[in-house]
C-alpha positions in Angstrom: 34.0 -35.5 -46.2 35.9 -35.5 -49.3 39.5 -34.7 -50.3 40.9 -34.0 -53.4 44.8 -33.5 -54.0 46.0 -30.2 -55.6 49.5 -28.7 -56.2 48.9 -25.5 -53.9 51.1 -22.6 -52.4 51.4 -21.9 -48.4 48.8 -19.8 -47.8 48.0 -17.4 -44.8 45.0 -16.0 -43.5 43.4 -12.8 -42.0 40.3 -12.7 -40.0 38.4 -11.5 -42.7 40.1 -11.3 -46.0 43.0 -14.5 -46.7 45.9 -13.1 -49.4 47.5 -16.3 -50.5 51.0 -15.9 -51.3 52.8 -18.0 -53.9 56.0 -19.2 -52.5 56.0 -22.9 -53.4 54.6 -25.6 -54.8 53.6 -28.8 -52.5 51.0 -31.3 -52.7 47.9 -31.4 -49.7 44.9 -32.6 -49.3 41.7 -29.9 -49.5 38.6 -30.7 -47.3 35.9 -30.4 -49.7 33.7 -27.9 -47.5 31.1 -24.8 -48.7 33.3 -22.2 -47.1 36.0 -23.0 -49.3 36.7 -22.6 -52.9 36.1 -25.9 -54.6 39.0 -25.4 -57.3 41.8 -23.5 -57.1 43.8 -22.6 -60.4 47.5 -21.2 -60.1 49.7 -20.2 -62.9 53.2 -20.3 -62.9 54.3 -17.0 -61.6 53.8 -15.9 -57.9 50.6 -14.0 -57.9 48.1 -12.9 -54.6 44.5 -14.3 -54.4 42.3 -12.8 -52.6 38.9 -14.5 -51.8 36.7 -14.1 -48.4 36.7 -16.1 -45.4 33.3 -16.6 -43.1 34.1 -15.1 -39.8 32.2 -16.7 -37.1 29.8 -14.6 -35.4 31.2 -12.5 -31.9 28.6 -12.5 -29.2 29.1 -9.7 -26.5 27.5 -9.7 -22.9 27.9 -8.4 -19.8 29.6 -10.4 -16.7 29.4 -8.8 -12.9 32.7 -7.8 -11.9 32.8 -11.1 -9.4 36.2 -10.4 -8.9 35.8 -7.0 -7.2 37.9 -6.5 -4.5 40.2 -9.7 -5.4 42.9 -8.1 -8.0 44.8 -11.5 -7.6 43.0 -13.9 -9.1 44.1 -16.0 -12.1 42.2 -16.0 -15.6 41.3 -19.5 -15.0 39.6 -18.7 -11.9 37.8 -15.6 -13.6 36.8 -17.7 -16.5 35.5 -20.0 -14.1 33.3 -17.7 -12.3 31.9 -16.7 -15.8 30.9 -20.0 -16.9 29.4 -20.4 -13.8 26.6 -17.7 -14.7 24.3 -19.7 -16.7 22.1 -16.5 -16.4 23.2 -14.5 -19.7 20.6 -13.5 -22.7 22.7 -13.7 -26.0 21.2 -12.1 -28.6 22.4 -12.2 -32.4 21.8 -9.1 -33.3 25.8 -7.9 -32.3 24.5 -5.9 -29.2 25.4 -6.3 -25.5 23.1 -8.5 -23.4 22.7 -8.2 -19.7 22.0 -10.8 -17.3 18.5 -11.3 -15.9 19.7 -12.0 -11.8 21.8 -9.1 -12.5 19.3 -6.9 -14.0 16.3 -8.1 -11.1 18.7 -7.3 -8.4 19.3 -3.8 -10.2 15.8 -3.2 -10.1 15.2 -4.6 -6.9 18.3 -2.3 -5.5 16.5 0.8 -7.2 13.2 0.2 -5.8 15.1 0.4 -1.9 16.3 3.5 -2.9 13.3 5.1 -3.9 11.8 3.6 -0.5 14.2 4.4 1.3 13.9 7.9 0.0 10.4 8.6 0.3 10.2 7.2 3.8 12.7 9.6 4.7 11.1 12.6 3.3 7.6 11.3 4.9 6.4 12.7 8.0 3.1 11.5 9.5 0.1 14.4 9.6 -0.3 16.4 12.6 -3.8 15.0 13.4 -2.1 11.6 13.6 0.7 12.2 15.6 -1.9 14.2 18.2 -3.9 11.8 18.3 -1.6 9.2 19.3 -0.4 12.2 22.3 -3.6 11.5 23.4 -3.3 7.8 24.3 0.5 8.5 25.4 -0.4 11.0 27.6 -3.3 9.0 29.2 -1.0 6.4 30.0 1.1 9.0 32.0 -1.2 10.2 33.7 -2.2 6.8 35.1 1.2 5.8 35.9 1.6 9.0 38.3 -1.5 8.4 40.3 -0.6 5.0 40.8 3.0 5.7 41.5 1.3 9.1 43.5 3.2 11.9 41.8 0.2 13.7 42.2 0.4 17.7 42.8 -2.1 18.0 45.0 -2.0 21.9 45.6 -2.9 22.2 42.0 -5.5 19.5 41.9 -7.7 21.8 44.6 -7.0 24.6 42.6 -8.2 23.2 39.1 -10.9 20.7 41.4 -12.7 24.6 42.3 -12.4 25.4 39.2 -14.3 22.9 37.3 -17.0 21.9 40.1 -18.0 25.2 41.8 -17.3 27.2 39.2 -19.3 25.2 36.6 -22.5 24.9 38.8 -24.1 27.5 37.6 -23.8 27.1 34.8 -24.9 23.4 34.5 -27.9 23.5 36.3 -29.2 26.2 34.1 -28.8 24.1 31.5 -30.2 21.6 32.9 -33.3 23.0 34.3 -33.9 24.6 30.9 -33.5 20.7 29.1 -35.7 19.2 31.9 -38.5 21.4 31.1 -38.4 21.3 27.6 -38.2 17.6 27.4 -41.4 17.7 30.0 -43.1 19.7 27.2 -42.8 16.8 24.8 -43.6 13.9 26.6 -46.2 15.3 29.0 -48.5 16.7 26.1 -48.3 12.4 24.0 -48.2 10.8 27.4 -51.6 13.0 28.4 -53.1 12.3 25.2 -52.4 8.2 25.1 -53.9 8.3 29.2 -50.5 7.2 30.5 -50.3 10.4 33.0 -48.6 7.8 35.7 -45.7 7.2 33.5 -44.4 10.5 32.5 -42.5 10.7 35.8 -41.2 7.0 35.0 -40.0 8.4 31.7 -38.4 12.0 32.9 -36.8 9.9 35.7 -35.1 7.2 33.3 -34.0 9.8 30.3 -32.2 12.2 33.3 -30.3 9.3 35.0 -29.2 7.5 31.9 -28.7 9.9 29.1 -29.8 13.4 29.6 -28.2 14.3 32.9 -24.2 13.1 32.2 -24.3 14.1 28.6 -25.5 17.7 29.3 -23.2 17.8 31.9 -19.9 17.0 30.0 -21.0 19.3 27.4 -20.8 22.3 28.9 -18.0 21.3 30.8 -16.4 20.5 27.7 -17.0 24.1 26.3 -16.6 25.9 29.4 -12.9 23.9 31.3 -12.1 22.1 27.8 -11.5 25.0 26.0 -9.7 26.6 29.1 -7.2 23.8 30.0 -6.7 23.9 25.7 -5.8 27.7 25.6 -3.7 27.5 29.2 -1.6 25.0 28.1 -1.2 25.9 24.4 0.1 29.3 25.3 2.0 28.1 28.0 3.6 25.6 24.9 4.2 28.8 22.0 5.5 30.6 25.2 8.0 28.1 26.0 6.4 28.2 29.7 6.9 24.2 29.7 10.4 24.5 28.6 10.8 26.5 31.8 9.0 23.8 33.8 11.7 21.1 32.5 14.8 22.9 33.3 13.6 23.7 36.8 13.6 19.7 36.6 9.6 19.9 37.0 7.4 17.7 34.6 5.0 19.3 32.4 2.7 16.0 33.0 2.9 15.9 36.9 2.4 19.8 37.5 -0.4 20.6 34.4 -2.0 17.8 33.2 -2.4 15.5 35.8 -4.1 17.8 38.6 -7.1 18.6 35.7 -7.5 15.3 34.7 -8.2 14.3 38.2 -10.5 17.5 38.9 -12.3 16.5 36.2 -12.6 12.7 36.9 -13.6 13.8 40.5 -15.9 17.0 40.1 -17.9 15.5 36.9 -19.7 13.4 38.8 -21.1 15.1 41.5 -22.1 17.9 38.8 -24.3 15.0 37.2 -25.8 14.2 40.5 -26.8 17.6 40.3 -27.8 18.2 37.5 -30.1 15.4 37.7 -32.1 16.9 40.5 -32.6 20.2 39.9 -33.8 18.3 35.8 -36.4 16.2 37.9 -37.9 19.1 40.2 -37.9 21.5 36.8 -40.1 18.9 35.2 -42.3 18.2 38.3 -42.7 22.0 38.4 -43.7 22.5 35.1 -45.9 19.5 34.8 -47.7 20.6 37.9 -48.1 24.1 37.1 -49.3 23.7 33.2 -50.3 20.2 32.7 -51.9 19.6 35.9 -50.4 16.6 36.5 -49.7 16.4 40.1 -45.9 16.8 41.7 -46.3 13.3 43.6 -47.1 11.4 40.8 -44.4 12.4 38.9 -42.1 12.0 42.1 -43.8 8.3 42.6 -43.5 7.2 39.1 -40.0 8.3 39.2 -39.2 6.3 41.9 -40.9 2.8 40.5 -38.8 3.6 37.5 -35.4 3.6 38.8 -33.1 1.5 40.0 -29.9 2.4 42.3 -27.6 1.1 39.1 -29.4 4.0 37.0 -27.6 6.5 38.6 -24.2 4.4 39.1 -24.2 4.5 35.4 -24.6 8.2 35.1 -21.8 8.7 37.8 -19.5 6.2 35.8 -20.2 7.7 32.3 -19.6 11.1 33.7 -16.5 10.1 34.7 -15.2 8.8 31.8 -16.7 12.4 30.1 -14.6 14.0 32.5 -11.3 11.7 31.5 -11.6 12.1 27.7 -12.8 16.6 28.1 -9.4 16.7 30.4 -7.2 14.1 27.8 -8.2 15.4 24.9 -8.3 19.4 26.0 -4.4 18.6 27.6 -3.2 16.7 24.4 -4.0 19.4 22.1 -2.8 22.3 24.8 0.8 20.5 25.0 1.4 19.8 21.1 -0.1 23.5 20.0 2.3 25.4 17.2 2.1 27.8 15.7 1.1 31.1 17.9 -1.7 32.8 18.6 -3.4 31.5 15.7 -2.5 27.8 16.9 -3.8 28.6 20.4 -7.1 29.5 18.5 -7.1 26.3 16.3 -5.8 24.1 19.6 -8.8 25.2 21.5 -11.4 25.1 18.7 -10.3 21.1 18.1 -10.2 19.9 21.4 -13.9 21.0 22.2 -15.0 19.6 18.9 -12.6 16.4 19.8 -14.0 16.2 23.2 -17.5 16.2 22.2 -17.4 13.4 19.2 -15.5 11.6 21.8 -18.7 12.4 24.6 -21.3 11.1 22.1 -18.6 7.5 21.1 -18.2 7.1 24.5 -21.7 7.2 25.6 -23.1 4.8 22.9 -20.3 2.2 23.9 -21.3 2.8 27.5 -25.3 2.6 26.8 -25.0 -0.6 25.0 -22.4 -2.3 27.4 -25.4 -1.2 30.3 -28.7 -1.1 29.3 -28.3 -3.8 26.6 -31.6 -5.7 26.0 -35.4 -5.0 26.6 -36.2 -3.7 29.9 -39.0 -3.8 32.5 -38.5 -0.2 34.4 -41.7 1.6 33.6 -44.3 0.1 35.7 -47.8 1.0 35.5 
């Protein structure tokens, strides 16, 4: 760098504009630089000069208040924590920068929040939480019969309910289904020659399918809808409430005495249901198609197998479970009034009977999985 030696007064400067007083004259060396004036003239009376100075640039930014909490710390320990933030965005444009952890953990923060928020504000819909009553109160149920809390008065009562009650009923329906499915087969069967084998057929359709499905549906429609619109009035009616504070439960002296009627009474219904089907069809076939009553009965009796109707009585069971499950689970979480009695009973049948037609499927293919060789001719 070079110097150069001028007779100069003391001078003293602002931050941005230097006024250089004359007091006296000494001699100094000048750094030779851009920022300063490269020759300086003076006269001989005391005069100001005025010239500008570069002021170096101010960066602004914003530090996390570290020492929150800690009034006592020294400025050399707060000045530590700031350089210790390597973090910072420094702009040169004069305006206030942020750090980036900071900001990220801002954002992060706010996007709790707003969780947080709209979790609490979420409630799950109706259908789910009902649906889930279902499974919960199924597994009550079978901890009371195995720990036998089991009302038994009640479980004759709703037992006479659902099986002599629903005879009728059923084996109408059934005798009307037998004969109409005789109709179809009897007429192709007639024309291929294989007379021998309608009774094979009838025999095998009634045990598998036709008898336990009919069965649970108009159970379903007939003691569904009934345990649905007992215990849903009982529910608006605060009838259950009542139960609880006479320190009875709901589950051991309502649900669980139908759910075992069902189980039990469904079936024997089947059973049935299943013979009254095969002498309709023998009856028919006999009568208009001229096909004889002991063919059909032998070809009936080649056909099936002992585990043909254990599988009816099982599925028919498990009809019986999910009609009584499903009817109870929509009778105990009914709101609403009169008008949610109505929609409480109107769901469970519907429930019950997409649950009837899963449940058979599953059953069917865990069964009669594979080809068979039942028809014999």
């Amino acid at each position: 760098m070079l110097t150069a030696s001028h007779f100069h007064p003391i001078c003293y400067f602002s931050d941005r504009k230097s006024t250089i007083t004359h007091i006296g004259l000494r001699k100094s060396k000048i750094p030779y630089s851009s920022h300063l004036a490269r020759r300086l003239e003076f006269t001989g009376r005391a005069e100001n000069l005025k010239f500008l100075v570069r002021t170096p640039e101010t960066r602004l930014c914003v530090v996390p208040n570290t020492n929150e909490g800690h009034p006592s710390l020294s400025a050399t320990e707060a000045n530590t924590n700031m350089n210790t933030n390597h973090a910072f965005l420094n702009t040169d444009d004069g305006h206030p920068s942020v750090s980036l952890s900071e900001e990220s953990r801002s954002t992060n923060n706010t996007l709790i929040l707003e969780l947080i928020t709209l979790l609490g504000k979420w409630s799950p819909p109706r259908y789910l939480w009902r649906g889930l009553s279902v499974f919960i109160l199924a597994g009550q149920v079978i901890i009371r019969i195995l720990k036998g809390k089991v009302h038994w008065r009640n479980t004759l009562q709703q037992l006479e309910r659902v099986g002599p009650k629903s005879l009728g009923v059923c084996l109408l329906t059934s005798a009307f289904v037998g004969m109409a499915f005789t109709i179809q087969f009897v007429r192709e069967f007639t024309r291929l020659g294989l007379n021998r084998a309608v009774g094979g057929v009838l025999g095998l359709a009634f045990s598998r399918e036709l008898s336990p499905v009919v069965t649970s549906i108009v159970v379903a429609g007939r003691i569904g809808s009934a345990f649905a619109a007992e215990l849903g009035t009982m529910q608006v009616s605060e009838q259950t409430d009542t139960l609880r504070v006479l320190g009875s439960d709901p589950v051991d002296y309502l649900v669980t005495p139908r759910v075992i009627a069902s189980c039990i009474a469904l079936p024997f219904l089947t059973l049935m249901c299943f013979i009254l089907g095969m002498a309709s069809s023998a009856l028919l076939a006999d009568s208009v198609y001229g096909i004889s009553i002991n063919i059909i009965l032998d070809s009936a009796q080649r056909a099936l197998k002992p585990w043909d109707i254990v599988s009816a009585m099982i599925k028919s069971q498990v009809f019986g479970a999910i009609i009584s499950v499903v009817s109870c689970a929509w009778g105990v979480t009914t709101l609403g009034g009169a008008k949610g009695v109505g929609e409480s009973t109107t769901s469970a049948v519907v429930l019950s009977l997409v649950g009837i037609f899963i449940a058979d499927f599953a059953l069917s293919y865990c069964f009669f999985q594979g080809a068979g060789d039942s028809l014999k001719m």
